[in-house]
C-alpha positions in Angstrom: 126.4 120.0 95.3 123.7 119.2 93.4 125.6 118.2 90.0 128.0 116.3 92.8 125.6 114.1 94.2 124.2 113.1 90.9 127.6 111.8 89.8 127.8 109.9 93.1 127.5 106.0 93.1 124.0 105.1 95.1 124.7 103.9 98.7 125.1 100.4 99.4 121.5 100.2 100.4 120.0 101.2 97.6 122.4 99.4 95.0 121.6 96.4 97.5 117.7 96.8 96.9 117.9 96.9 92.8 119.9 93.4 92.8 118.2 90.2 92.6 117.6 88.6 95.4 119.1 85.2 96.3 117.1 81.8 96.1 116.0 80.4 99.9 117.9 77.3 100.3 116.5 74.1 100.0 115.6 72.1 102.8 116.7 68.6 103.0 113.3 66.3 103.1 113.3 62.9 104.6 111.1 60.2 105.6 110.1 59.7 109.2 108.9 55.9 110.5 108.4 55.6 114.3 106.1 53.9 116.6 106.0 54.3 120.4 108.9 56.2 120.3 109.7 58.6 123.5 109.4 62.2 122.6 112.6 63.3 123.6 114.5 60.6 121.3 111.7 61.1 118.7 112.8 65.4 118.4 116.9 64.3 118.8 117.0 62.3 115.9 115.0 64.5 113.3 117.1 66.9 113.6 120.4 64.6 113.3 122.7 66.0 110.3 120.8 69.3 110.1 122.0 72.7 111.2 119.5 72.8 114.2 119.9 72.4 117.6 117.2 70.9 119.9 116.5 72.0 123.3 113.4 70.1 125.0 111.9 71.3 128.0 112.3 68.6 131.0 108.4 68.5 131.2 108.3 67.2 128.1 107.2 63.3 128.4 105.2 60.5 126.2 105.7 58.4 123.2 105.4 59.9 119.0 104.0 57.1 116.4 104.4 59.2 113.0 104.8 57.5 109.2 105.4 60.9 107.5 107.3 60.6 104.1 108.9 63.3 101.5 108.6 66.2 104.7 110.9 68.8 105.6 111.8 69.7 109.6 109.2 71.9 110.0 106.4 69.9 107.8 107.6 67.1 110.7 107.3 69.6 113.8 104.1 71.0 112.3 102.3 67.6 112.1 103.4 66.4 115.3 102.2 69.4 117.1 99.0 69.6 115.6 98.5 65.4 116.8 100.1 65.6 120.1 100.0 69.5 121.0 103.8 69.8 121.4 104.4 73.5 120.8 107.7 74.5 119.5 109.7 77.7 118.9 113.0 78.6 116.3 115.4 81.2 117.4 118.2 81.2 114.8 119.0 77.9 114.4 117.8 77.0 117.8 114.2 74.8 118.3 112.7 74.9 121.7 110.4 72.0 122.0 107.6 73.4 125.0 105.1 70.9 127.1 101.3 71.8 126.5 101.4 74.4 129.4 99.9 77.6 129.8 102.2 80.3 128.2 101.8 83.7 127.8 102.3 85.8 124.5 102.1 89.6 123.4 100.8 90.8 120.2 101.2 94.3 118.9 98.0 95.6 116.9 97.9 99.1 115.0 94.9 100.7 115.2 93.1 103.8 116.2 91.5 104.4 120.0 88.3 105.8 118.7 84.7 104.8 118.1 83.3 105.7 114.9 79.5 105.7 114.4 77.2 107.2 111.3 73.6 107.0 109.8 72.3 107.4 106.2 69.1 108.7 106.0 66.9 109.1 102.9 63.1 110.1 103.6 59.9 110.8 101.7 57.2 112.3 103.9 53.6 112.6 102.6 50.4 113.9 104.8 47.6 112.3 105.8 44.1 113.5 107.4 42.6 112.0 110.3 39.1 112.7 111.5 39.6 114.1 115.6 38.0 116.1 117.9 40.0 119.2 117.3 41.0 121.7 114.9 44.4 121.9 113.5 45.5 124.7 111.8 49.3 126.1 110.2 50.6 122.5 109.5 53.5 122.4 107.8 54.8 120.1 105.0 58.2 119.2 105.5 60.0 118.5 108.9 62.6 121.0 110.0 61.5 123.7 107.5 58.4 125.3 108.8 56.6 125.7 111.9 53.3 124.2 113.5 50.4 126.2 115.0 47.7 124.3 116.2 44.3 126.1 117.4 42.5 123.8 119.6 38.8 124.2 119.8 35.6 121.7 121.3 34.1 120.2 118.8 30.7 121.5 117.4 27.7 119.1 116.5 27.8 118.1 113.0 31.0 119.2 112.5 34.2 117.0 111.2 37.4 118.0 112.2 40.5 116.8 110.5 44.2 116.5 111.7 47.1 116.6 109.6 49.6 113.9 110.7 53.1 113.8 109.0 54.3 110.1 107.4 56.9 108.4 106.1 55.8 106.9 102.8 59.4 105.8 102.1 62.4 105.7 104.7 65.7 104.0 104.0 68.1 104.3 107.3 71.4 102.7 107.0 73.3 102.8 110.1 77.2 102.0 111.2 79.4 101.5 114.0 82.4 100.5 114.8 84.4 100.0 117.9 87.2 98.1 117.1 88.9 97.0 120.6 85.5 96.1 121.9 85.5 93.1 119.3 88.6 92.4 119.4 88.6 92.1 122.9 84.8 89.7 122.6 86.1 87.7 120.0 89.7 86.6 121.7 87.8 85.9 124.6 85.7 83.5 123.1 88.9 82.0 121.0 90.8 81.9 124.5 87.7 80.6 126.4 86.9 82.9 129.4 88.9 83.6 132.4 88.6 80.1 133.7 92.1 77.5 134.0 94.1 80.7 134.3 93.4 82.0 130.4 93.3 85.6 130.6 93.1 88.6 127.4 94.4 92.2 128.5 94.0 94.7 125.8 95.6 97.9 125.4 93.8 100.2 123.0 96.3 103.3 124.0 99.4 101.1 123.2 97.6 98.5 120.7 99.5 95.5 123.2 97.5 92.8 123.4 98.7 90.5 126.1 97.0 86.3 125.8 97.7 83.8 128.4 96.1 81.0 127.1 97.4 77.2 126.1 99.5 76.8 122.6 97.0 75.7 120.3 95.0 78.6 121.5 97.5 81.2 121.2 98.2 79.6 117.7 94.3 80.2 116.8 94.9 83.8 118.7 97.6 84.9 115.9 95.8 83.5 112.9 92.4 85.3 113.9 94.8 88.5 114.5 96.2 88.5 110.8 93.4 88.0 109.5 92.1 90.8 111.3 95.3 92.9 110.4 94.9 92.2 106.7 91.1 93.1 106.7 91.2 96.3 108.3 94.3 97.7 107.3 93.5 97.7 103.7 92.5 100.9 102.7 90.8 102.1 98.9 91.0 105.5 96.9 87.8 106.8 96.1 87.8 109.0 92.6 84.1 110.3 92.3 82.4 112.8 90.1 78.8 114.2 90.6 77.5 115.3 87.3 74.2 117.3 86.3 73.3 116.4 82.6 70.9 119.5 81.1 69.4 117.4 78.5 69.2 118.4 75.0 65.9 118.1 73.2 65.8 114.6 72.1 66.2 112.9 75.5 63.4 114.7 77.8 62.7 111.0 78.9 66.0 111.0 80.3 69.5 109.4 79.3 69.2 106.8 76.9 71.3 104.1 78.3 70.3 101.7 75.8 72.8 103.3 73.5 75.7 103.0 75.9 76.2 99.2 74.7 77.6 100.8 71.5 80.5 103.0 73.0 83.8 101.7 73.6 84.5 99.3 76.6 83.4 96.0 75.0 82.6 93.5 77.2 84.0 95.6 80.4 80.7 97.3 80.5 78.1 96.2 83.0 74.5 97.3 83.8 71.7 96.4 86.2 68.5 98.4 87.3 65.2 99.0 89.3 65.9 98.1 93.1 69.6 97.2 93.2 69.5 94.7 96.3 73.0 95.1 98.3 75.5 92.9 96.8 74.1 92.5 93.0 76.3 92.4 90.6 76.0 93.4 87.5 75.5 92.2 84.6 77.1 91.9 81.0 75.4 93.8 78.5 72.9 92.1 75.9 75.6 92.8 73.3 78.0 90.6 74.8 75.6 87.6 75.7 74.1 89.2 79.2 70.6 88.6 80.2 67.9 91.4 81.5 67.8 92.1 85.2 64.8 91.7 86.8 63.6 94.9 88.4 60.1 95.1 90.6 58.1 97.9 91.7 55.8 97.6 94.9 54.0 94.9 94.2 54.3 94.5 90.4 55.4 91.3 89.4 59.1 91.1 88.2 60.0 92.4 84.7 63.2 92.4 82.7 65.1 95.5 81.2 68.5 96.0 80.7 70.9 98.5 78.0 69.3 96.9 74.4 65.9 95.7 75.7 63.1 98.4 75.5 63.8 100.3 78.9 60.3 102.2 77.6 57.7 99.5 77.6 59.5 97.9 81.1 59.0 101.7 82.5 55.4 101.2 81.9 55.0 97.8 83.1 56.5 98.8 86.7 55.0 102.4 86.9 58.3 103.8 87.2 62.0 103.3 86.3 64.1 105.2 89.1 67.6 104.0 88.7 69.9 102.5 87.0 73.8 101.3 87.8 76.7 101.0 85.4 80.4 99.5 85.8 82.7 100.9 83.5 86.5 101.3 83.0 86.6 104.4 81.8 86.0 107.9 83.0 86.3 110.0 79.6 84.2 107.3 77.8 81.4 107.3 80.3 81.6 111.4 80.2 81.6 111.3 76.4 78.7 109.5 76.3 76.9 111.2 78.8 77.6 114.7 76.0 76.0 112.9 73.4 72.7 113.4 75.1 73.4 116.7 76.9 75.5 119.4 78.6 77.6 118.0 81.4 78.2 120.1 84.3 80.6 118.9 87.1 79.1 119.4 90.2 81.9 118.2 92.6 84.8 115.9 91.8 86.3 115.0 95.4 88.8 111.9 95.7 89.2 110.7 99.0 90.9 107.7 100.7 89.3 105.2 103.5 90.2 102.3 105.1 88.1 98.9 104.7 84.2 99.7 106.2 85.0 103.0 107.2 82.7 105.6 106.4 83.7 108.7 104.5 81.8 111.8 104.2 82.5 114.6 101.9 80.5 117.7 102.5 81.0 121.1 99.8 78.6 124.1 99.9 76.9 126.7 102.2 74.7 126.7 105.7 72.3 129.6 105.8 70.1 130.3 108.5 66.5 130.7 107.4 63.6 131.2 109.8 61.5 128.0 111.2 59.3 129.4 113.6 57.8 132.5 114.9 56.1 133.1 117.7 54.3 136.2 119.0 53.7 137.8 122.6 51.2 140.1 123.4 52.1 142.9 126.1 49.3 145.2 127.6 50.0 148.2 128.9 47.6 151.7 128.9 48.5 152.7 125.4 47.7 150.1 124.3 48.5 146.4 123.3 52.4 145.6 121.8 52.8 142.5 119.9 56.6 141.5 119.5 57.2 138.4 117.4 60.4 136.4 118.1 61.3 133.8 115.2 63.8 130.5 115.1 66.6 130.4 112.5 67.8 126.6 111.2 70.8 126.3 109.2 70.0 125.0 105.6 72.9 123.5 103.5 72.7 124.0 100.0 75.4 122.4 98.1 76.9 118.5 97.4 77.2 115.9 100.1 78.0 112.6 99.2 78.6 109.6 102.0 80.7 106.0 100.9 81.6 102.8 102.7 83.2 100.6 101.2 84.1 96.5 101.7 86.9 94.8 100.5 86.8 91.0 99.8 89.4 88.4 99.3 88.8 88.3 95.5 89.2 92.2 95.0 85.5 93.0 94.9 84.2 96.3 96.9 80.7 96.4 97.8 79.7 100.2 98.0 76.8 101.9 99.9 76.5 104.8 98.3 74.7 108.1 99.4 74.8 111.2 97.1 72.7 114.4 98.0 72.8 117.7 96.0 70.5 120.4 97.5 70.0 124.2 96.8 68.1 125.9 98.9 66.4 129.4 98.1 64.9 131.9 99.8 61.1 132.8 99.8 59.2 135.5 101.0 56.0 135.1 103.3 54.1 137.4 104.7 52.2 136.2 108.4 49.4 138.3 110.2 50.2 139.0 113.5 46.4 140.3 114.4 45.4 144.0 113.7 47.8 145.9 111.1 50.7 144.5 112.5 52.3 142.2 109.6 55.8 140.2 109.6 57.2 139.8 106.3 59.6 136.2 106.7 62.6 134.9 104.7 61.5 131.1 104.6 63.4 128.5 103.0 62.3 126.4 99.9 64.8 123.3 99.3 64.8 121.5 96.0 67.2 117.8 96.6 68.0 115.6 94.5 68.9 112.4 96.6 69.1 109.2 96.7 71.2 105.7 98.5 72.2 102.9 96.8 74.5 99.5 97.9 76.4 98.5 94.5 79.3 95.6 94.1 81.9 96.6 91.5 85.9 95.7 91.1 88.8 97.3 92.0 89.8 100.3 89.7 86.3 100.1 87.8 83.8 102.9 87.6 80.3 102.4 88.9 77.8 104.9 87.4 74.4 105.4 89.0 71.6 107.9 87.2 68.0 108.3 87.2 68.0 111.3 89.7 65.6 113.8 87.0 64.3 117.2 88.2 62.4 119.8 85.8 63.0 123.4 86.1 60.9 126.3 84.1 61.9 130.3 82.9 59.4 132.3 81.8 61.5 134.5 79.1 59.0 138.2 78.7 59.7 140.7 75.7 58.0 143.4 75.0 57.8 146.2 72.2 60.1 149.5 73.5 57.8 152.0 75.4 54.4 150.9 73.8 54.7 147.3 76.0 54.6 149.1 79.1 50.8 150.6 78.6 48.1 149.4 80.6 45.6 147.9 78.4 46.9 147.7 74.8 50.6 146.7 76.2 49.4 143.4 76.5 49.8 143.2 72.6 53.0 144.2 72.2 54.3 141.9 75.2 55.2 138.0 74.6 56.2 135.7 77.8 57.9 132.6 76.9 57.6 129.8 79.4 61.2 127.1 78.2 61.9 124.1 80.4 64.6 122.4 81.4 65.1 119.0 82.5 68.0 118.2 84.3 69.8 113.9 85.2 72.1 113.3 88.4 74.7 111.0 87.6 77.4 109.9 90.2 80.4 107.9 89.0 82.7 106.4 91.6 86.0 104.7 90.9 86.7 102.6 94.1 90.9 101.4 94.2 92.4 99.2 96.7 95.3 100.1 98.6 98.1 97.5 98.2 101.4 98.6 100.0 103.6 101.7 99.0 103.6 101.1 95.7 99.8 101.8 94.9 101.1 105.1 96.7 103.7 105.9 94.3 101.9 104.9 91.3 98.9 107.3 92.6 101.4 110.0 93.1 102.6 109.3 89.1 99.2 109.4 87.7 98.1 112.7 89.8 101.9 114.2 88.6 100.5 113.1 85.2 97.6 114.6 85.1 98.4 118.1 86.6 101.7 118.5 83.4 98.6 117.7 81.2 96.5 120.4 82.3 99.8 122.9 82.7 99.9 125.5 79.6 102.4 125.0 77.0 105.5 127.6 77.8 105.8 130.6 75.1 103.5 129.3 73.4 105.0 126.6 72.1 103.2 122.8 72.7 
């Protein structure tokens, strides 16, 4: 059957599709010259010697002055309806000339019934002391991840009592929602102009009808605002991203050396900015290919400029800090390659997901644990004695990658990308609380270590936007000790050595945004993911 319907002809409908298809035909163009002409005679004899009929509503009445030269039909019904408002409509080779009455027309709109809303939230807390008439005592660091006891007591002359209050030293909160029919609905109203006249706008999100009764110019504006609409939020982009951990090798504990990224492969494709990347930057050529140094500020510093080839090392020290930098590149394996040259690249996560145009997507990959967050005791008298029985709160803690991107699409191909990475690892340490007497409670609590940050970036469709400067230290202390003779008490301490290595450790997210055009971005995504998985397949018998 198989071999049968190889040796088939294709059906007509495909052979149909592979041949070229046939040239529109030409319309005739004329020149039109009348003055004070009555409509009706005006729309009888443009169409003379054409293969269009005209039908004119009765209600149709008034006089047409047009001078229109080198114009088609329709270049002639279009100008005369946007000067005198007579609406028109083609049905084969039928044109229905309309008076400028109210008219009523459906639309059919796609979309999902559903209300989508999400936060980005990136915090730094810090502690501060505040001189109060109480004593505070058990205060906790970090929100969510330990519990508050607080011993209130009057105030004794002479004596200054503090309170620790938790603050914000840095908060970025980026926020999004979308309700799609509730604009829609707001902003044909406003095109159609309220419910006055008899204009109404009936909207059905369930069935995506959307039903105007409104005048024709109005409906006209109605169906351009829709396709724009349609076009906007209907386009949809393929995000490739990889969130990498560079262990760096001895000769980069300063972190990566981006300067040295002008001189891999890419040419002038390669882009760079740094500092505080306001939303909507774009960035810039490299100095190799005639770009200038972005400016990047700290607090209050005054601007300085640094960029891959200037000294990143002396503008470091002018702003106090150097926290992050953003690269647009065309290539994955390049960008990887040179990210080896400095260190050993682990692959945290490498997730590929597709959204439509400012839609929020979230991927999420790791573990929740539940870790104690409070304890409370109660004390219980009875004639043996007093029982104390602690009760405790558990909190999941997440320890793995999470990474949040919306992207927006303009009419030039660009995507501007907020960009929220976050790769925690939470571990498990053990405290031991007095509960009054000889009762003790030994407690599991949680110490988190994140590496975060959130970031808005422009880059282009199907180029890779790298952000780094996410650098976290880790030490091991490595003990060895003589057999036997190490483990004495006094002179073991001879025959022992601890040594203390450290580690230092770059976050690096790269993110390859891809629009969405049609069903053949599909099938050429299918291709290149086929590709790639025969690549990776092993060799049969051996053989390559």
């Amino acid at each position: 059957a198989a071999v049968e319907a190889a040796l088939l002809p294709p059906p007509a409908a495909a052979m149909a599709a592979e041949l070229p298809k046939a040239r529109a035909v030409m319309e005739e163009r004329f020149n039109v010259s009348f003055n004070q002409v009555p409509v009706q005679q005006f729309y009888n004899s443009i169409v003379a010697g054409t293969r269009y009929n005209m039908l004119i509503h009765p209600d149709v009445s008034g006089t047409v002055t047009a001078n229109l030269k080198d114009v088609t039909l329709f270049e002639a019904l279009d100008a005369v309806r946007e000067m005198y408002g007579y609406d028109y409509k083609v049905e084969g080779t039928r044109i229905y000339i309309r008076p400028l009455t109210m008219q009523t027309r459906i639309f059919q709109v796609n979309y999902l019934n559903s209300t989508r809303k999400g936060t980005s939230n990136v915090r730094v807390s810090s502690t501060s002391v505040n001189t109060v008439g109480t004593v505070v005592s058990g205060q906790s660091g970090n929100a969510g991840s330990g519990s508050n006891g607080q011993n209130n007591q009057p105030q004794q002359p002479g004596q200054n009592n503090q309170q620790y209050a938790l603050e914000d030293s840095s908060n970025v909160k980026t926020s999004s929602a979308a309700d799609f029919w509730t604009e829609l609905k707001e902003a044909l109203v406003a095109l159609v102009g309220g419910a006055g006249d008899g204009r109404s706008v009936v909207i059905s999100p369930q069935s995506g009808v959307i039903v105007v009764r409104a005048l024709p110019e109005q409906l006209r504006n109605v169906d351009q605002y829709l396709k724009a609409t349609r076009l906007a939020v209907e386009r949809q982009v393929i995000l490739e991203a990889k969130i990498l951990e560079v262990q760096l090798n001895s000769g980069f504990q300063s972190g990566i050396n981006w300067a040295s990224f002008a001189s891999f492969g890419g040419g002038g494709s390669n882009r760079l900015s740094g500092g505080f990347i306001a939303p909507g930057t774009g960035l810039a050529p490299l100095p190799a290919n005639g770009g200038q140094p972005a400016v990047i500020t700290s607090g209050g510093t005054a601007g300085i400029s640094a960029s891959a080839g200037f000294s990143l090392a002396s503008a470091a020290n002018n702003a106090g800090s150097l926290f992050g930098l953003a690269f647009q590149t065309s290539n994955f394996a390049a960008m990887i390659s040179f990210l080896e040259s400095q260190g050993s690249v682990h692959v945290l996560s490498s997730p590929r997901i597709a959204t439509m145009n400012n839609q929020k997507a979230v991927l999420k990959i790791g573990t929740d644990e539940f870790y104690v967050t409070g304890v409370s005791t109660t004390t219980n008298s009875n004639v043996s004695g007093n029982t104390t029985s602690p009760s405790v709160t558990l909190q999941p803690f997440f320890s793995g990658v999470v990474l949040d991107v919306t992207p927006q699409i303009d009419d030039e191909g660009n995507i501007m990308l907020h960009v929220h990475p976050s790769v925690s690892q939470v571990t498990t340490v053990n405290k031991t609380v007095d509960l009054g007497g000889t009762n003790t409670l030994k407690l599991p609590l949680a110490a988190s270590s994140t590496s975060e940050m959130d970031s808005m970036v422009r880059g282009q469709d199907g180029r890779i936007v790298a952000i780094g400067g996410l650098m976290r230290q880790s030490s091991t202390d490595d003990n060895s000790q003589a057999p036997g003779i190490g483990s004495l008490p006094v002179v073991g301490a001879l025959f022992r050595n601890t040594e203390r290595s450290t580690q230092k450790r770059e976050l690096v997210v790269l993110i390859k945004p891809t629009i969405v055009d049609g069903a053949s971005s599909y099938a050429q995504d299918l291709d290149d993911a086929s590709r790639r998985v025969q690549q990776l397949a092993p060799p049969v018998g051996g053989r390559k």
